[in-house]
C-alpha positions as CSV (number, residue, x, y, z in Angstrom):
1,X,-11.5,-16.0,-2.2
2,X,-9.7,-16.7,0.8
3,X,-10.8,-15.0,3.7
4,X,-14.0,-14.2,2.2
5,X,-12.9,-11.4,-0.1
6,X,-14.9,-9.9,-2.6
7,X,-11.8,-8.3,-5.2
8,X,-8.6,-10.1,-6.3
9,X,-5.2,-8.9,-4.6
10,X,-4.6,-7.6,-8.4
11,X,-5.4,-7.5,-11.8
12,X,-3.8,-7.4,-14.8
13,X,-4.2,-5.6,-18.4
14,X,-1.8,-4.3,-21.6
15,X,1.0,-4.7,-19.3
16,X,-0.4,-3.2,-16.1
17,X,-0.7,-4.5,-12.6
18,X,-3.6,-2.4,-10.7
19,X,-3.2,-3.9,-7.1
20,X,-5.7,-3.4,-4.5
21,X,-5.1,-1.7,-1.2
22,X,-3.5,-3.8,1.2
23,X,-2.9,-3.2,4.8
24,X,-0.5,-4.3,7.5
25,X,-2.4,-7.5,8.4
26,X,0.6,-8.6,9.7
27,X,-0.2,-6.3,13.5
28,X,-4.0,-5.6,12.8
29,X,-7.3,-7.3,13.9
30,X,-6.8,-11.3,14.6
31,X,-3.1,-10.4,14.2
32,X,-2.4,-7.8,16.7
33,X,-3.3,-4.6,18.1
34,X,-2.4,-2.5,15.9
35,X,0.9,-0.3,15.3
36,X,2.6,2.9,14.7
37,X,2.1,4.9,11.1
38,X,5.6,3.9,10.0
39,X,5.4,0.4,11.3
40,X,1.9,0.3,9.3
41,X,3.3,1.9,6.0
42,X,6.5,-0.5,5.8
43,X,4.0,-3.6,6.3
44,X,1.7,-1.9,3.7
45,X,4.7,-1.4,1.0
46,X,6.1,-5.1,2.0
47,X,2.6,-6.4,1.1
48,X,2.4,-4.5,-2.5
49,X,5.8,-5.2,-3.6
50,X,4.5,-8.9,-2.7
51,X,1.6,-8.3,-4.6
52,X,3.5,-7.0,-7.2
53,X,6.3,-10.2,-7.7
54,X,3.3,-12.3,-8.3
55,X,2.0,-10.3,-10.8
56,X,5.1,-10.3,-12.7
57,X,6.1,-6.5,-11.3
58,X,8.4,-4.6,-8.6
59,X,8.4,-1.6,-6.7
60,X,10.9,0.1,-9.4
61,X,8.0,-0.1,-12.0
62,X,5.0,1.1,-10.0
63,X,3.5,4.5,-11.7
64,X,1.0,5.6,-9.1
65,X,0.6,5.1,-5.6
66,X,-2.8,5.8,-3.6
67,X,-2.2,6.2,-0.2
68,X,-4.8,6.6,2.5
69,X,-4.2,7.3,6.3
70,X,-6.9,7.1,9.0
71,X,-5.8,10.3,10.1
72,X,-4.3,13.5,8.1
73,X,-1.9,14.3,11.4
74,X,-0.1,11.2,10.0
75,X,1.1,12.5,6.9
76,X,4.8,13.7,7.8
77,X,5.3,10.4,9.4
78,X,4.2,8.4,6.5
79,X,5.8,10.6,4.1
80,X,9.0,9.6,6.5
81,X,8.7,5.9,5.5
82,X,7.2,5.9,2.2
83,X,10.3,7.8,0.8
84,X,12.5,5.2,2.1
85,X,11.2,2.6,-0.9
86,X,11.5,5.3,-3.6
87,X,14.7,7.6,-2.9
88,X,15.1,8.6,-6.5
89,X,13.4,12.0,-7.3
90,X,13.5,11.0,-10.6
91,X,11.7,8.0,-10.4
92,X,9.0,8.2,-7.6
93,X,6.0,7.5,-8.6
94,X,2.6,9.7,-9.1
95,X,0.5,9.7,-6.3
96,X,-3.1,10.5,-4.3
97,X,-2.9,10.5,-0.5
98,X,-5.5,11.6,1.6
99,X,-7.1,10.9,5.4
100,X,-10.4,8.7,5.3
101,X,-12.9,8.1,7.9
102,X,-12.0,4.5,8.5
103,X,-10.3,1.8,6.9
104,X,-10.4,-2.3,7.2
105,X,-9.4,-3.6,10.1
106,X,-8.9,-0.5,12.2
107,X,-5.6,0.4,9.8
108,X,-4.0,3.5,10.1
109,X,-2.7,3.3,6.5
110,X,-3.9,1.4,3.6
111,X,-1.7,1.9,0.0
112,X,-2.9,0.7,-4.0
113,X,-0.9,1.1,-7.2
114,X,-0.6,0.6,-10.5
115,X,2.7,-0.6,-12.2
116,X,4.1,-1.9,-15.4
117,X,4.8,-5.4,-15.8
């Protein structure tokens, strides 16, 4: 795949989009240095919902997020721009988030989800 991937940007099945994890490549490694955790997470989100329009999806549809931050200090301030893409109580999806030791290309956030089609 391109870049030298080894997993597909998402897969489909019975009406379900499972996207991987994708990062704010946009200001990491090659790209850039790096940003802040809400900077990170809208790139992250901007990425999925792409993800998610080629698989025949949107960000209204998703089910359940899993969220990982390079640090668990960060969770307020992700929590801060996460809840800007699903406002509805109602409607947010399920979701894991947790702090890992590391994560691709020194990302401070990395987000995967799986929606209807």
């Amino acid at each position: 795949g391109k870049g030298g991937f080894v997993y597909n940007a998402a897969q489909t099945h019975n009406g379900v989009v499972y996207a991987s994890g994708q990062v704010a490549v946009q200001v990491l490694g090659a790209n850039g240095s790096g940003a802040d955790v809400t900077t990170e997470a809208k790139h992250c989100m901007a990425n999925l919902i792409d993800v998610l329009h080629k698989s025949g999806s949107d960000v209204s549809k998703i089910m359940r997020t899993t969220c990982l931050l390079g640090d668990i200090s960060m969770y307020a301030e992700f929590n801060a721009a996460y809840i800007e893409y699903f406002p509805d109580p109602a409607t947010r999806p399920a979701r894991v988030c947790f702090a890992v030791k590391d994560l691709p290309l020194g990302a401070k956030v990395e987000i995967a989800c799986e929606a209807f089609i």
